[in-house]
C-alpha positions as CSV (number, residue, x, y, z in Angstrom):
1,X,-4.6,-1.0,-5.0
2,X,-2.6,-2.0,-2.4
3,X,-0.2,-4.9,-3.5
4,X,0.3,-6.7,0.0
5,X,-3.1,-6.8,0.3
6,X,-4.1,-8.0,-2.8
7,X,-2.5,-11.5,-1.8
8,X,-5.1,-11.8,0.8
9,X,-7.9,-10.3,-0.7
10,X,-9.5,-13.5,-2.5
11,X,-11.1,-14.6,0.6
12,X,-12.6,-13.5,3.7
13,X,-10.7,-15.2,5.8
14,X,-7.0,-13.5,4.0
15,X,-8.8,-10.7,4.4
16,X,-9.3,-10.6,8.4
17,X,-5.7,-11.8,8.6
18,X,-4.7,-8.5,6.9
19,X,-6.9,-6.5,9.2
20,X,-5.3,-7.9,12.0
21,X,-2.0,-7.9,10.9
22,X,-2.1,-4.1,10.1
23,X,-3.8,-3.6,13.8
24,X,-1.5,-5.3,15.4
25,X,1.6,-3.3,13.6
26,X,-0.5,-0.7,14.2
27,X,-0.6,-1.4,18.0
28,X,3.3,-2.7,18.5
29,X,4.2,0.6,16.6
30,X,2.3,3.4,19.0
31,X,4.0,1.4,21.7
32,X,7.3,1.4,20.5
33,X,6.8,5.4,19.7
34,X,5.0,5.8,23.2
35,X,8.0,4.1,25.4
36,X,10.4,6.2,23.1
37,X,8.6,9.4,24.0
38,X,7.4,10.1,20.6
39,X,3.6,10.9,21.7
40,X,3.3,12.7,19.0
41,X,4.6,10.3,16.4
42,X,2.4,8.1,18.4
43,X,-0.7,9.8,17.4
44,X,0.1,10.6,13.9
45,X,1.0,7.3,13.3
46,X,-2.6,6.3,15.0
47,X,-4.7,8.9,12.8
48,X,-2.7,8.0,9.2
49,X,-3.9,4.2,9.8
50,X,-7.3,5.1,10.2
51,X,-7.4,7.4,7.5
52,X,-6.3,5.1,5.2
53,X,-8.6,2.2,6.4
54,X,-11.5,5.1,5.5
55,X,-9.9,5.2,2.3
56,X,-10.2,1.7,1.4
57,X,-13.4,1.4,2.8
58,X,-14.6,4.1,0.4
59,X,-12.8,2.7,-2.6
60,X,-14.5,-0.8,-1.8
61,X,-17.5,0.8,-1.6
62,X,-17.6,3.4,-5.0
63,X,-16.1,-0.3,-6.8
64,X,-19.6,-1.8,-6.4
């Protein structure tokens, strides 16, 4: 469902550079919030990726 990952989806190995792509965004982003002040921002932004990692995880796993 998600176009930028569908580029990397046809193998394993596009598919753990996603994952770490999106962590490390992930990462550089509560850092830039954090040193801004945003803790908050922070947090949310913390809480939305893991939400929708559970998401695709769940999709993946009702597609089999």
């Amino acid at each position: 469902m998600n176009p930028v990952a569908r580029v990397f989806g046809k193998s394993t190995p596009g598919l753990v550079s996603n994952f770490a792509a999106e962590t490390a965004s992930m990462i550089v982003l509560g850092y830039l919030f954090h040193k801004a002040g945003h803790h908050k921002l922070e947090r949310i932004a913390s809480l939305l990726n893991i939400g929708a990692s559970s998401a695709a995880v769940a999709y993946g796993f009702g597609q089999r």
